[in-house]
N, C-alpha and C positions, 0 to 999 in steps of 0.2 A: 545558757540559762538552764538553772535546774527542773528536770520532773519530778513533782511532789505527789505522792499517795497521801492522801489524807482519809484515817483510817477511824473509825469507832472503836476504840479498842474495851469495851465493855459488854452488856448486853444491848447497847441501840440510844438514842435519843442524850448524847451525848454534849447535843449543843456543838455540831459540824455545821451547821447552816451557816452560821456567823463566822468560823472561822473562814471558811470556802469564800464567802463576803468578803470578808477584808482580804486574804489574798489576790483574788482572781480583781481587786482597781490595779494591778500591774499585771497580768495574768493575758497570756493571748489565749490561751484555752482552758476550760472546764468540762473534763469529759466525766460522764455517769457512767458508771465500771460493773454496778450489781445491781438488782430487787427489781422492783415494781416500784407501781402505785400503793404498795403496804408500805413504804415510809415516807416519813415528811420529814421538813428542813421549816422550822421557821428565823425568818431572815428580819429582822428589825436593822434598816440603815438610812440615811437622808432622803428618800423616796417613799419610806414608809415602813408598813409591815406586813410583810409577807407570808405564806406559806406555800409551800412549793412540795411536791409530791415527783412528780419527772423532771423536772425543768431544773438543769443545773442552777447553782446559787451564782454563775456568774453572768446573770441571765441582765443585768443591770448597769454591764457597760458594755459602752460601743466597738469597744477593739477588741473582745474578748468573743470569740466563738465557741458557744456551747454544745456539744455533741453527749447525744444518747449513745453509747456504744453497745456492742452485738450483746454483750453479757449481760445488756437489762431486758427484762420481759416486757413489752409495752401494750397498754389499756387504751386503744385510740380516742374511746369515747373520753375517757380522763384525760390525756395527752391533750386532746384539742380544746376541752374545756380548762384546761390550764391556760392555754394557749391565749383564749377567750377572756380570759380572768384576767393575765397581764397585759393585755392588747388595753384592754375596757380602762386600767387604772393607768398607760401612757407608757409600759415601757414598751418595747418595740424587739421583736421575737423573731427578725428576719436575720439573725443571727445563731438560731439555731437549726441542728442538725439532729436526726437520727440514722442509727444506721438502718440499710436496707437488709443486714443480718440477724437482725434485734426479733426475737421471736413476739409474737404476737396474743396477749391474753383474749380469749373467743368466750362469749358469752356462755357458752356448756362448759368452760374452766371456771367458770362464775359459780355456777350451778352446782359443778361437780363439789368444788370447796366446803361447800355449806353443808350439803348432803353428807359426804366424809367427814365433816366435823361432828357432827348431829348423829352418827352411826357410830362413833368413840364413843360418846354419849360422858362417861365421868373421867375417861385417858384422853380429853379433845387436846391437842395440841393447844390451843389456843390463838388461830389463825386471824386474819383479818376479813376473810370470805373478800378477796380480792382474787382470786384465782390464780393465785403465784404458782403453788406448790403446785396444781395441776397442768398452768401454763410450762414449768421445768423439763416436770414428769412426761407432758410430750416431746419435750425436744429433744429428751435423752433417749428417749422409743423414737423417734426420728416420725413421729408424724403432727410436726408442730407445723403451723402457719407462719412466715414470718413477713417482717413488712414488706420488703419487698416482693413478696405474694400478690399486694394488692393492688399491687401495678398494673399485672397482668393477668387480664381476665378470666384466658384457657388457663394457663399453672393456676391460679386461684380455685376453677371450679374443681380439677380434678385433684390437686390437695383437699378440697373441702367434703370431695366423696369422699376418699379416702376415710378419713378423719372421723367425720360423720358415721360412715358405715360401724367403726368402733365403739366412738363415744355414743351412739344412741342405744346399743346392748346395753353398754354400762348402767346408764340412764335408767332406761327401763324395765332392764330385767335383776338387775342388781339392786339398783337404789327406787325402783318401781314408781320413777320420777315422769314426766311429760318429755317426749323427743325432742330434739332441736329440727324444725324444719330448713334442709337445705337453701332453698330456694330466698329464702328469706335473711339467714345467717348470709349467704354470697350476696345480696345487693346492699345489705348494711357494708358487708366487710366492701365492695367496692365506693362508693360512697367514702368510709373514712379512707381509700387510697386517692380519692379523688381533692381528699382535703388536705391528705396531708403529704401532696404529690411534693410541693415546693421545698416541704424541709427534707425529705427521704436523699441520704448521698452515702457512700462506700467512705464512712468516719474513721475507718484503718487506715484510709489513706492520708485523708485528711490529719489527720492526730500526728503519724511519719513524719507527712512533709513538714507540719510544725518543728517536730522534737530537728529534723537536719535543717530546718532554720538558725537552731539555738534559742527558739524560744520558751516560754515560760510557759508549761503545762499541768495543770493541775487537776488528778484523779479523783472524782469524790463519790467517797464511800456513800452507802444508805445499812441501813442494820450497824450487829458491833461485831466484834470478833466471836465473842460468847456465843454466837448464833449461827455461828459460819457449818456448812453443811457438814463437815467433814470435823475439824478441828473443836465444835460449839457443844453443847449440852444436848449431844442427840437424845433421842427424838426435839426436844423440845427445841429447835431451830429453824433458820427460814430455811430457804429454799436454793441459797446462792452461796457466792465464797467471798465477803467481807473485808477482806487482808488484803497484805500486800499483793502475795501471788496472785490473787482475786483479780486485782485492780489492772495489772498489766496484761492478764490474758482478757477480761471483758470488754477492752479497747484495743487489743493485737501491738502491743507494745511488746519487746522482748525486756525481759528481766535487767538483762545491762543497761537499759537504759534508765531505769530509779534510780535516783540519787538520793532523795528523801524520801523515809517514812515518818509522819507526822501522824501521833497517837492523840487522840483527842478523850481526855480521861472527866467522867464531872466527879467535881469532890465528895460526892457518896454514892447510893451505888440505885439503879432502878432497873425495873424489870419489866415486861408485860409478856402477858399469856402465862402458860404453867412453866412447869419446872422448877429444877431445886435452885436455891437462893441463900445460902448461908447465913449471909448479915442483915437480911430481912428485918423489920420490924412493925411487929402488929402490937404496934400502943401508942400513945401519944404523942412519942417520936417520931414515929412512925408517921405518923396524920400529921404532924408540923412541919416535917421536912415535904411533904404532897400539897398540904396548902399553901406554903410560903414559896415554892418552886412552882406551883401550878404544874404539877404531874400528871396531866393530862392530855391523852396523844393526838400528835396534830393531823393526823390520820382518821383514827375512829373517837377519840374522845375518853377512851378507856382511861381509869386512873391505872395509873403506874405503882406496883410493888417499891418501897424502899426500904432503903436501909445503910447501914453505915458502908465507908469507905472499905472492897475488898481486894484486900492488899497480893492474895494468892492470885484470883484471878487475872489479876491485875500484871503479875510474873510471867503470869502463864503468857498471856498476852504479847509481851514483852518477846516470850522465846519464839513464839514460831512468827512473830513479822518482824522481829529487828528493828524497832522502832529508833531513828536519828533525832528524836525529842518528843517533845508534848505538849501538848494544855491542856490546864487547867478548868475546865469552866464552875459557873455556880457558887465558886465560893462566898458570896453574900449572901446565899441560902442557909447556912451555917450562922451566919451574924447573931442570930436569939441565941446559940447553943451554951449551956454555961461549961458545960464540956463536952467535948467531942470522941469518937472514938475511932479505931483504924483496925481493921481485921489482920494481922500479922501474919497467922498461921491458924493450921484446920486443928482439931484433936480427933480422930477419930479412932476405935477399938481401944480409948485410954489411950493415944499414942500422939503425938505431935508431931505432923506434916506440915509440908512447905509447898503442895503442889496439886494440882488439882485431880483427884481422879476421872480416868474416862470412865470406868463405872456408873451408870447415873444414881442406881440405886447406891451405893457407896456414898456419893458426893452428897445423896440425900441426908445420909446418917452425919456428916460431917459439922463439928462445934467449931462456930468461930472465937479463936483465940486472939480477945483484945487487948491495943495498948490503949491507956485512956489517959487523953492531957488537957489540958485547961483550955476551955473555947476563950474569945477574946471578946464578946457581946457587946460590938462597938461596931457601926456601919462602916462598911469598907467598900460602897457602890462609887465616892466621890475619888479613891484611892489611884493615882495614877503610877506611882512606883512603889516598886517592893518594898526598899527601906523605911516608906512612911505607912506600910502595913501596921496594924499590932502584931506586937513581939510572938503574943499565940499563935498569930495567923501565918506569921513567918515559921514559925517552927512548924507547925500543920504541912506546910506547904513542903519542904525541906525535907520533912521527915517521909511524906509522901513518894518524892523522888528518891530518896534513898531503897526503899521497902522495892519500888517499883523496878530502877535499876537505870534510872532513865532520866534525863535534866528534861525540867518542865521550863519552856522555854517563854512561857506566857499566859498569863491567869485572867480568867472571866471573873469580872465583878460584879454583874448585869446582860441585859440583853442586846444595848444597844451597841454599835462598834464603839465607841467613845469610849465605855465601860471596860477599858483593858490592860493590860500591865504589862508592859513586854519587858520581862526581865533578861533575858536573852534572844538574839538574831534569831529567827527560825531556820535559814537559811546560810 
């Protein structure tokens, strides 16, 4: 059985929740590979509708075991109030796992976020004040808490000196913020180890023994590729690595072992927080595609940047994960369109490119160069195959995968799984 990455391959909010859904009703596992509690997955299937923050999307069937792996940062306080959330509405959560390497967001990564944003003051990244970026930034200085910290009470207190002795300089004498009292941070932090002793297990191992079962394992991204630490629109990116490579080392998978990358593309293009954005649109395009999509994040609420389909970054995408297909999602957000458009290619210095630069300031200056073809202004939510598309939509769709380099193996027409078109196997 294959391992599938199932990757954002845009700037984020994609509409991966639903695909992760409909995979993982055959799926023995859905392991979480990157981020935090700064993104969400909302999940509309026969149970209802969901939003999910930590909590794999395969959190909804009984064979399928979902694990937090080490490469996500985890919010206990959010983690168990999820926990609580889908206990409360009947589904049944004794099936999830986090790992015990999984670093830990501590309330002064809370603090610290906000304070660092509010001190950029008009360069703010555009954060979630979810404590990601701080949560990261200590495990790469090596004095991160992680969960299985809170197992154990002595390694608990004297990481939390540690830690503490740092972060409260910072605090106070940098950001001239209130300390974090020790005493107080260690009984909280054991408290969530006491709650969340049952799901806490070594997920490297567990995810192994799956993949030399031959079972069906499936990786799911949070953020998009655009945002990936390294690879994304630095500064303006999260905090983690979104990709394929991403997804294999945040769950200790070796590389040979993917057999699919599964790009999850929506038929236009959104954004949140700052940064450059080529196909942007501040008009009434702009506000149609945000209202009719409901562009607004299942996270903090913020409206979403939009803008037409980009086709550059969309290549970009393409080269450094190696995507084995795609979907489509959204394309009934388009339905009003009387025509649509596709970002081809950049212009920038008068010149025509095909590739994005890592420049940020460059990719600032950068014109998108559109094809524009006739929208089909016919509802396509009831649409269960391709060939009974309209003609526009098919060429939309087609022309898409060409530009991209990539067979789109399945289009969203809606939110709900029913809403879908599977024009090719994904698998």
């Amino acid at each position: 059985m294959p391992v599938i990455a199932i990757i954002g391959a845009q700037w984020g909010d994609e509409g991966k929740g639903k695909i992760v859904d409909m995979l993982a009703e055959t799926a023995n596992v859905v392991a979480r590979f990157s981020g935090g509690d700064n993104a969400g997955h909302t999940v509309v299937n026969p149970a209802g509708e969901f939003k999910l923050h930590l909590v794999p999307a395969g959190i909804f069937y009984p064979q399928c075991r979902c694990l937090i792996g080490h490469g996500v940062v985890v919010n206990p306080e959010s983690l168990l109030g999820e926990i609580a959330y889908l206990s409360e509405r009947g589904v049944d959560t004794r099936n999830l796992f986090v790992s015990d390497r999984a670093h830990v967001v501590m309330p002064y990564h809370i603090m610290q976020d906000r304070l660092e944003e509010q001190a950029r003051q008009n360069s703010a990244i555009g954060t979630t004040h979810k404590g990601i970026g701080p949560a990261y930034a200590d495990k790469a200085a090596r004095v991160g808490i992680r969960v299985g910290d809170l197992l154990d009470e002595d390694l608990l207190r004297s990481r939390l000196t540690m830690a503490l002795a740092l972060k409260n300089q910072l605090l106070t004498q940098v950001h001239k913020a209130s300390g974090i009292d020790l005493e107080q941070v260690f009984e909280q932090s054991l408290e969530w180890g006491k709650k969340l002793s049952r799901h806490v297990a070594d997920t490297s191992v567990m995810i192994q023994e799956s993949v030399e079962r031959d079972e069906m394992v499936l990786l799911e991204g949070a953020q998009g590729v655009m945002l990936d630490l390294d690879v994304g629109t630095y500064p303006y990116v999260t905090s983690s690595h979104p990709t394929a490579a991403g997804a294999c080392l945040g769950v200790g998978l070796p590389p040979t072992r993917l057999q699919h990358v599964l790009a999850i593309f929506k038929a236009y293009t959104t954004r949140v927080g700052g940064g450059p954005m080529p196909t942007e649109l501040l008009d009434e395009i702009g506000d149609l595609i945000c209202e009719r999509g409901n562009e607004y994040g299942a996270t903090t609420g913020r409206r979403r940047r939009c803008g037409w389909f980009d086709a550059v970054a969309a290549r970009y995408s393409m080269r450094v994960n190696g995507f084995t297909g795609a979907a489509l999602t959204r394309l009934d957000i388009l339905d009003a369109m009387r025509t649509v458009k596709v970002c081809a290619a950049y212009k920038l210095d008068g010149k025509i490119i095909e590739s994005v630069p890592g420049d940020l300031a460059r990719l600032a200056e950068c014109q998108p160069v559109y094809e524009e073809m006739p929208g089909w202004e016919t509802p396509t939510s009831d649409v269960r195959r391709f060939e009974d598309l309209p003609e526009a939509a098919q060429r939309y769709v087609l022309r898409l995968s060409e530009l991209i380099g990539c067979t789109i193996n399945l289009v969203s027409v809606g939110a709900s799984r029913s809403e879908t078109i599977i024009v090719k196997s994904l698998v």
